[in-house]
DSSP file (Angstrom, degrees, kcal/mol; ACC not computed):
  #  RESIDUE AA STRUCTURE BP1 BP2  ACC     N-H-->O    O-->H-N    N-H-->O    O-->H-N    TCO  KAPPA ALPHA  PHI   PSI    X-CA   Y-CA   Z-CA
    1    1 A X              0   0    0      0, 0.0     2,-0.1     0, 0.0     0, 0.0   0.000 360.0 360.0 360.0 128.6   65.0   50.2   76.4
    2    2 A X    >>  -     0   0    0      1,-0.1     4,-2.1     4,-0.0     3,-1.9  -0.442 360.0 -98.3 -95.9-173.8   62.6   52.3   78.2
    3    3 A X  H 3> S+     0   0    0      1,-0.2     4,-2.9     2,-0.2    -1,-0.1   0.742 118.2  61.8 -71.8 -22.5   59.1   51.6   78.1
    4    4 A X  H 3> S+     0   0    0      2,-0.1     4,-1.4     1,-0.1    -1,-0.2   0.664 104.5  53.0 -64.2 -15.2   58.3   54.2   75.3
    5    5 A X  H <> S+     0   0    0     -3,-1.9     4,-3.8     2,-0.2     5,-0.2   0.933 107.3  43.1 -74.1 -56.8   60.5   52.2   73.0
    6    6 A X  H  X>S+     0   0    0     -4,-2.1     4,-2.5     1,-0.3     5,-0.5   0.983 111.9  63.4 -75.9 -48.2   59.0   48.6   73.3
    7    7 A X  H >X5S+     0   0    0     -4,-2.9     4,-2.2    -5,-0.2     3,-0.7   0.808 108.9  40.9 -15.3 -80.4   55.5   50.7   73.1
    8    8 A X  H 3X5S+     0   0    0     -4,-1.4     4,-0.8     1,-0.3    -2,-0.2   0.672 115.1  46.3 -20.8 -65.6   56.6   51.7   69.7
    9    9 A X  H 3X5S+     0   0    0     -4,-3.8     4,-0.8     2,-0.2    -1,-0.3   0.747 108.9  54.3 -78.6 -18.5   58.1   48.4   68.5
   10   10 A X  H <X5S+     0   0    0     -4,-2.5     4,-1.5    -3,-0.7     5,-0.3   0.791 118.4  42.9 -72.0 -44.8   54.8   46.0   69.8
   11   11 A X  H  X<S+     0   0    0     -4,-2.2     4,-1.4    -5,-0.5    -2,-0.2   0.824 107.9  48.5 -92.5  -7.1   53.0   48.4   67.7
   12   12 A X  H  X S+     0   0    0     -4,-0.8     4,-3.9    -5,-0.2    -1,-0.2   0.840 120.8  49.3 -70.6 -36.0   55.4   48.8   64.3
   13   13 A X  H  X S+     0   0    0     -4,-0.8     4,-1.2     1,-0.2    -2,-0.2   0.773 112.2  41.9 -79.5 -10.4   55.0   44.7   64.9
   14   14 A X  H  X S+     0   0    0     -4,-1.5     4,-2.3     2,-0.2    -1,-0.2   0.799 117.4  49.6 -80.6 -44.7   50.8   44.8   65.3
   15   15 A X  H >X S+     0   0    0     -4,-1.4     4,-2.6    -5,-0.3     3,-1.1   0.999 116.2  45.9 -63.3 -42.6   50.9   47.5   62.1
   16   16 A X  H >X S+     0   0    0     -4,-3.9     3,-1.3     1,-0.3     4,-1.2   0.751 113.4  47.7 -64.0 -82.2   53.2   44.7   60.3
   17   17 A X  H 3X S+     0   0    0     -4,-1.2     4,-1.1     1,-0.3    -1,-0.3   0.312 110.0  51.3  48.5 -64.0   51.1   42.1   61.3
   18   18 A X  H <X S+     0   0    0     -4,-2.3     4,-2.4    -3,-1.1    -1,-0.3   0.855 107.7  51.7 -62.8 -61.7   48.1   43.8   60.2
   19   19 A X  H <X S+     0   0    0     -4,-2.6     4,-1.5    -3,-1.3    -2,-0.2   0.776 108.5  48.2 -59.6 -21.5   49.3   44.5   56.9
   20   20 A X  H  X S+     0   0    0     -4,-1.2     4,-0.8    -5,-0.3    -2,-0.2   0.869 110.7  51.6 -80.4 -30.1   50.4   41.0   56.0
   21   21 A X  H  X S+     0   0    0     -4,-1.1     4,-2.4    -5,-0.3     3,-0.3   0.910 111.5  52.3 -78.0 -30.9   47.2   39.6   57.1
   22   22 A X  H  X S+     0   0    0     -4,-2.4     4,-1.6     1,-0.2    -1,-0.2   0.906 111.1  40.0 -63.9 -34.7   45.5   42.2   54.9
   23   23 A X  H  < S+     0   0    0     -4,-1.5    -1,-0.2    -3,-0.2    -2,-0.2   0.390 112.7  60.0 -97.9   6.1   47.3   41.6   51.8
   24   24 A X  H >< S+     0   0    0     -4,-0.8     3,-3.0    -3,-0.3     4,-0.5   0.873 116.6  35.5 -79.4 -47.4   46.9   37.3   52.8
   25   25 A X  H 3X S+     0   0    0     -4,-2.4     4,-2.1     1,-0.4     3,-0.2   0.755 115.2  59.3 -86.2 -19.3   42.7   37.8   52.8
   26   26 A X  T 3< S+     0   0    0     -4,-1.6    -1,-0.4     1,-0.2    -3,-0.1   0.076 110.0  38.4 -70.2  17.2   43.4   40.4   49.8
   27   27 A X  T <4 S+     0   0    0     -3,-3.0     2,-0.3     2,-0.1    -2,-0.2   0.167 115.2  57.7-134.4  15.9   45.1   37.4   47.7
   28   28 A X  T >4 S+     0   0    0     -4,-0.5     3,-3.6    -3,-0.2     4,-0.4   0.629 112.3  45.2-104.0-100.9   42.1   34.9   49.3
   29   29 A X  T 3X S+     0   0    0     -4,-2.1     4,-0.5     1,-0.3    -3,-0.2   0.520 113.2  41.0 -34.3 -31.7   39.9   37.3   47.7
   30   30 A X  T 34 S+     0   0    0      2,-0.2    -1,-0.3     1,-0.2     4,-0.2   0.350 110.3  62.5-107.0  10.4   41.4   37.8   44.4
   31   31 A X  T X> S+     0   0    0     -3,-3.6     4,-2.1     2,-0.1     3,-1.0   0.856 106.5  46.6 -93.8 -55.5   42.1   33.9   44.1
   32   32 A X  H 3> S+     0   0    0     -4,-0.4     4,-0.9     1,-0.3    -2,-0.2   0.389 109.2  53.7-100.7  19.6   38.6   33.3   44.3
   33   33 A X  H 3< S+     0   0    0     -4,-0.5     4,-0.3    -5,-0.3    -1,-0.3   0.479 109.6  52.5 -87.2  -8.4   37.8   36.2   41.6
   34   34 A X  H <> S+     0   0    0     -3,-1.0     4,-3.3     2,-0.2    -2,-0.2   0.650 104.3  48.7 -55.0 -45.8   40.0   34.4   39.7
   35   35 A X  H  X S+     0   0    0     -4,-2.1     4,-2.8     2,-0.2    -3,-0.2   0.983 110.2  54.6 -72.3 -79.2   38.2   31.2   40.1
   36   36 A X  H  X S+     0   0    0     -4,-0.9     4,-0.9     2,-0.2    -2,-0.2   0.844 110.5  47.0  -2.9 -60.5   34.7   33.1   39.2
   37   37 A X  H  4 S+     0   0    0     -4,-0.3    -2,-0.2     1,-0.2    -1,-0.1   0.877 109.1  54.5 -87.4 -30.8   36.4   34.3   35.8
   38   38 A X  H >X S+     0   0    0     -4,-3.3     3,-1.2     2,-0.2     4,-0.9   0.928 115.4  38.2 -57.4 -25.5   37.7   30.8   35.2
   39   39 A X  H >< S+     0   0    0     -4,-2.8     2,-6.3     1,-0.3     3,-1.5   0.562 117.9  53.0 -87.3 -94.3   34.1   29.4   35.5
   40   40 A X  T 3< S+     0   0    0     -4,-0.9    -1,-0.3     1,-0.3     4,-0.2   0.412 108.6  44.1 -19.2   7.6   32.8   32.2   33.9
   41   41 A X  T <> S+     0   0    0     -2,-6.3     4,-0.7    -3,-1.2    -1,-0.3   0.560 108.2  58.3-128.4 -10.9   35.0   32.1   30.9
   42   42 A X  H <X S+     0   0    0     -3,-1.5     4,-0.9    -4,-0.9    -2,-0.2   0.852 110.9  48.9 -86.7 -55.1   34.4   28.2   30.7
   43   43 A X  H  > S+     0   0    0      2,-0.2     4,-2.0     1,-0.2     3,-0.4   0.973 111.9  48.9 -18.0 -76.6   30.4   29.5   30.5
   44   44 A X  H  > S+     0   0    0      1,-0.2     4,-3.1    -4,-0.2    -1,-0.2   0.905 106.2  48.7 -51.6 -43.6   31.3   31.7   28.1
   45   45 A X  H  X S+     0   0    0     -4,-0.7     4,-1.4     2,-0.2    -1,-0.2   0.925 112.6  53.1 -55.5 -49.1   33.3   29.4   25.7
   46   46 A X  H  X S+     0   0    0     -4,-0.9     4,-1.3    -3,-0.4    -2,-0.2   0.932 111.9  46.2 -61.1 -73.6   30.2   26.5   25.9
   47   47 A X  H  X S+     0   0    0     -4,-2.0     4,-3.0     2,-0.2    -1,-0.2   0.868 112.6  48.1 -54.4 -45.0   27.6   29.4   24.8
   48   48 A X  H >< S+     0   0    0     -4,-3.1     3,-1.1    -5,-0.3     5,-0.2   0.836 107.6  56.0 -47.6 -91.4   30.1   30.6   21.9
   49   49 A X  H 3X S+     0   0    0     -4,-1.4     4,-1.6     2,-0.3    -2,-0.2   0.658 113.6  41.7   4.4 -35.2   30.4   26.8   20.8
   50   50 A X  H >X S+     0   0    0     -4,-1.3     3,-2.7     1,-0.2     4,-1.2   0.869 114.4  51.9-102.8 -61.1   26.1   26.8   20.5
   51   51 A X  H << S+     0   0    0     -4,-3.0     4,-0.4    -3,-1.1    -2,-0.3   0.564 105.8  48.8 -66.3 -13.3   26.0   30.1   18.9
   52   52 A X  H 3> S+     0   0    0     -4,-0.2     4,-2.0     2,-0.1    -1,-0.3   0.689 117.5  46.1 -60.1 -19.8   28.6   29.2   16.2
   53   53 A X  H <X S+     0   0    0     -3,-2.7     4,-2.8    -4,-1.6    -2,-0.2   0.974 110.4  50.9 -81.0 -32.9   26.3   25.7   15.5
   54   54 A X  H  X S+     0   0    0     -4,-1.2     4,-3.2     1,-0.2    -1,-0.2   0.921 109.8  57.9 -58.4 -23.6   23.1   27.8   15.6
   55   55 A X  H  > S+     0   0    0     -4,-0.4     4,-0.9    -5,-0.3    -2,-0.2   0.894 109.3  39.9 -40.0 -55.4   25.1   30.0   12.9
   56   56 A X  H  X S+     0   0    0     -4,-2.0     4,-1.5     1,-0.2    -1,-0.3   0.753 108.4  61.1 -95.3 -31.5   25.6   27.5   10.8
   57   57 A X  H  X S+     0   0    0     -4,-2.8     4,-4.0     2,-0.2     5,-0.7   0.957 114.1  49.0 -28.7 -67.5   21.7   25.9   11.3
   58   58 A X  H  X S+     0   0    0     -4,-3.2     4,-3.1     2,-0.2    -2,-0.2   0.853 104.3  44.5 -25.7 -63.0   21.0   29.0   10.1
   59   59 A X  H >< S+     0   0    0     -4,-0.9     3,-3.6     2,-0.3    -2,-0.2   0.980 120.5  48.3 -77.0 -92.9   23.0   29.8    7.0
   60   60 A X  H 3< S+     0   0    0     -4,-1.5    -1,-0.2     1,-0.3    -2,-0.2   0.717 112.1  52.0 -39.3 -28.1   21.9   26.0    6.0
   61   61 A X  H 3< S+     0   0    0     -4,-4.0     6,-0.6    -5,-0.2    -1,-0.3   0.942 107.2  49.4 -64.7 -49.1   18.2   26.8    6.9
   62   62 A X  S << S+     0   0    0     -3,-3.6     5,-0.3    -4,-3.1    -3,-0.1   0.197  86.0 115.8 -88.1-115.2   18.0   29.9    4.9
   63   63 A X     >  -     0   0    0      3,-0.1     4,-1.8     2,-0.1     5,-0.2   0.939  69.9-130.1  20.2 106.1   19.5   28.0    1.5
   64   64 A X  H  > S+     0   0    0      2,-0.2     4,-1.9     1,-0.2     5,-0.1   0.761 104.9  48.0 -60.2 -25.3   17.2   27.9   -1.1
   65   65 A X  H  >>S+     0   0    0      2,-0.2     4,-3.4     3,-0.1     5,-0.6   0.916 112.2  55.8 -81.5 -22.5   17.7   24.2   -1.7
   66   66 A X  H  >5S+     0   0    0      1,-0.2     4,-3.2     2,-0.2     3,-0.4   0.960 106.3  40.2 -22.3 -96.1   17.4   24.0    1.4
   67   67 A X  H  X5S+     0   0    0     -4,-1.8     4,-1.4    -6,-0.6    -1,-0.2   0.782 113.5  56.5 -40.1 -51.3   14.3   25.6    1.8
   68   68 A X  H >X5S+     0   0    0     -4,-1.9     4,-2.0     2,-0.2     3,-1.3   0.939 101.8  61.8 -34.4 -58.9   12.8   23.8   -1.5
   69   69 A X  H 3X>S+     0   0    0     -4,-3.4     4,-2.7    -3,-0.4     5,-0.9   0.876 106.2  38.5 -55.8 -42.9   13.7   20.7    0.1
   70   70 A X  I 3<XS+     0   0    0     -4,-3.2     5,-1.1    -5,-0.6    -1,-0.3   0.882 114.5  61.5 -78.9 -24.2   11.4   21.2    3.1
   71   71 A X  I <X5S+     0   0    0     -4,-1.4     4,-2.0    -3,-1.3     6,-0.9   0.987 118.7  25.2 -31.0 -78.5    8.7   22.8    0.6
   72   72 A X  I  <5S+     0   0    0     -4,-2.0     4,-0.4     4,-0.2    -2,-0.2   0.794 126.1  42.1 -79.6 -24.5    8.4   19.8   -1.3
   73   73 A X  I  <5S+     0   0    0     -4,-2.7    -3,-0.2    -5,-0.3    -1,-0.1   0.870 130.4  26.9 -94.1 -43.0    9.4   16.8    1.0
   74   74 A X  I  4<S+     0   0    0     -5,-0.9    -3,-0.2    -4,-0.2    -2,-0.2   0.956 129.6  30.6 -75.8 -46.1    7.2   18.5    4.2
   75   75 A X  S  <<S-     0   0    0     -4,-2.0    -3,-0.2    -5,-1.1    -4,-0.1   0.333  94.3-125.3-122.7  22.4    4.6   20.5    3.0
   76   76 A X        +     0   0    0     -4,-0.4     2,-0.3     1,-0.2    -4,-0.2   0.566  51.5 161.0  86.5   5.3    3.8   18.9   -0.1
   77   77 A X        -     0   0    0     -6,-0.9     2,-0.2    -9,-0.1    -1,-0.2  -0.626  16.1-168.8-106.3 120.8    4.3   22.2   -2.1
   78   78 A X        -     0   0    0     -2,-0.3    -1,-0.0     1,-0.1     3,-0.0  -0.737  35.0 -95.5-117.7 170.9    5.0   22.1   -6.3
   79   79 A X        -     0   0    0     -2,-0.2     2,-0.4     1,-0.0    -1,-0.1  -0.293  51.4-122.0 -72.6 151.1    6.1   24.2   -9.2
   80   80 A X        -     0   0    0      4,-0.0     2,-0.2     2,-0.0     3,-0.0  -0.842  25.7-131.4 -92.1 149.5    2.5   25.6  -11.0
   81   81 A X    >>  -     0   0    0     -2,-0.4     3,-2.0     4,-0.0     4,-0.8  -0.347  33.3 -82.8 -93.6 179.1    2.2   24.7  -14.3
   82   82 A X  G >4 S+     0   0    0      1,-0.3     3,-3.3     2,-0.2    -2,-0.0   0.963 128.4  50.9 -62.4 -46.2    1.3   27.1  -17.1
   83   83 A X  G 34 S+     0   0    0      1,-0.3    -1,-0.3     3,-0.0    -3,-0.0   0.605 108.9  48.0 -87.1  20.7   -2.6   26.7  -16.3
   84   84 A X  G <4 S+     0   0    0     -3,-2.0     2,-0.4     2,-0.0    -1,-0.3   0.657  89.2  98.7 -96.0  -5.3   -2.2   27.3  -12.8
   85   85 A X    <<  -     0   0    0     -3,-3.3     2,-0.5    -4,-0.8    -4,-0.0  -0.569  65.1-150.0 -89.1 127.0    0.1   30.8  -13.5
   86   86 A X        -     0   0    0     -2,-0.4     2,-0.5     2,-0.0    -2,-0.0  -0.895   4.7-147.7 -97.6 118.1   -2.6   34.2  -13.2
   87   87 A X        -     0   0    0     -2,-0.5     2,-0.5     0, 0.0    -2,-0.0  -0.860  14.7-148.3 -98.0 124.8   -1.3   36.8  -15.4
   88   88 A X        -     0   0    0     -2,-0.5     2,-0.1     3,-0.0     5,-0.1  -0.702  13.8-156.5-104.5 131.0   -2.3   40.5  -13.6
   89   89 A X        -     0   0    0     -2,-0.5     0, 0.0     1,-0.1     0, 0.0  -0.645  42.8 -90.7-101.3 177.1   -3.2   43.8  -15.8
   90   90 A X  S    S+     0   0    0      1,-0.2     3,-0.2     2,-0.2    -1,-0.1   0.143 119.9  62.4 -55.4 -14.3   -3.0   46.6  -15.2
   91   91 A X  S    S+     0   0    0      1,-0.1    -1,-0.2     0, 0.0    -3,-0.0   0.807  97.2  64.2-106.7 -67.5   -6.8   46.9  -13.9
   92   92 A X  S    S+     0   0    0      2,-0.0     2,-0.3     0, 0.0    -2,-0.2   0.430  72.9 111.8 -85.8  25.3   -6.1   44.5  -11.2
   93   93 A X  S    S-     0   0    0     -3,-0.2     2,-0.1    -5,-0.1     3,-0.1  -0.624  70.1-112.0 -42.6 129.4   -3.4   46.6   -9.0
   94   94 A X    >   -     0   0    0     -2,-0.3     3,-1.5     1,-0.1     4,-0.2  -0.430  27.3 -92.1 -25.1 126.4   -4.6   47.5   -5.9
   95   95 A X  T 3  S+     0   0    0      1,-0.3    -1,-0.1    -2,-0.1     0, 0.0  -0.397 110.2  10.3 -65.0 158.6   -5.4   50.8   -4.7
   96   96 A X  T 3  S-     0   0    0      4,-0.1     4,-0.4    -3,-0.1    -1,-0.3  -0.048 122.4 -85.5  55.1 -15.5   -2.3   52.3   -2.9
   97   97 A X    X>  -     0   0    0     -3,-1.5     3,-1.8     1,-0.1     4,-0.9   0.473  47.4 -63.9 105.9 120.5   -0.3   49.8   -4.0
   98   98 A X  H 3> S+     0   0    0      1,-0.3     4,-5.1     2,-0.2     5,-0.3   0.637 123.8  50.9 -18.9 -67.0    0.7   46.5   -3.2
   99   99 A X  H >4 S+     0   0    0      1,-0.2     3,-0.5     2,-0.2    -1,-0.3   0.828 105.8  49.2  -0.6 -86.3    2.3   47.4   -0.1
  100  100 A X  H <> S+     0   0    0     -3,-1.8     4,-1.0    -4,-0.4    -1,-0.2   0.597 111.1  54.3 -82.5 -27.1   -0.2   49.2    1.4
  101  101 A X  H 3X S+     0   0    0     -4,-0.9     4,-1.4     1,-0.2    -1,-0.2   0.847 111.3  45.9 -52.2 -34.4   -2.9   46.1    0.5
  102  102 A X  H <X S+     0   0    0     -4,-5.1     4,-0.9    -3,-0.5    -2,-0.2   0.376 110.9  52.4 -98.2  12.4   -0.8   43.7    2.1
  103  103 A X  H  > S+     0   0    0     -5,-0.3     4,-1.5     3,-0.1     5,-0.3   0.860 109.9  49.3 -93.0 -68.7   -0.2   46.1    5.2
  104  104 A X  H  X S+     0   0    0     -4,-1.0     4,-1.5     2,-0.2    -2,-0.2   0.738 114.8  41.5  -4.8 -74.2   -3.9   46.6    5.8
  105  105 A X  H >< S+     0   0    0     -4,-1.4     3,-0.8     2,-0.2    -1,-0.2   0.974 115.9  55.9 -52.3 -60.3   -4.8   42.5    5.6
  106  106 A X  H 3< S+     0   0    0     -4,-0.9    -2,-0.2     1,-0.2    -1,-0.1   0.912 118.5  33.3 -27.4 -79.6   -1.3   42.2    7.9
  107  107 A X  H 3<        0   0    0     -4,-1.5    -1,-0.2    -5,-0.1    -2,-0.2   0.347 360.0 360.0 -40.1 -32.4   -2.8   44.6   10.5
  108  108 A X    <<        0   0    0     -4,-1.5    -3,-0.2    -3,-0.8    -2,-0.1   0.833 360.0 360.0-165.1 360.0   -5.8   44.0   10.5
């Protein structure tokens, strides 16, 4: 073998060499983006989990016995009886229209 040869073959053994150590630190890398998406996906599951219970907080919240219940048993709150019910004519709409009274007061 002359000296151009063994040139040749110390450097086909440096390129090989070089490419296995690139594709070891390319499977290092992608182990620990792997490892990342596991914790992330572990994250993720934990967060569903509280956002199906608020779901269901919800759903039970807005119930209208629900909502009675906390009416009457928190804020003390009862049906009117006939003389507390105000009957409204025709005379006492609002100009513009309900709406547009209660946007006004809202606003400002």
């Amino acid at each position: 073998m002359n000296r151009k040869q063994k040139v040749r073959i110390v450097f086909f053994i440096l390129m090989i060499g070089l490419v296995l150590s690139f594709m070891v630190l390319a499977e290092a890398f992608n182990a620990t983006i792997q490892h990342d998406n596991n914790e992330y996906t572990k994250v993720n599951a934990d967060i569903q989990g509280e956002i199906d219970t608020l779901k269901v907080k919800v759903k039970t919240s807005n119930n209208i016995d629900s909502i009675e219940k906390v009416a009457i048993e928190q804020l003390g709150m009862v049906y009117p009886g006939d003389e507390q019910c105000v009957y409204l004519t025709e005379n006492d709409k609002p100009k513009g229209g309900f709406a547009a009274m209660l946007k006004s007061r809202a606003y400002n």
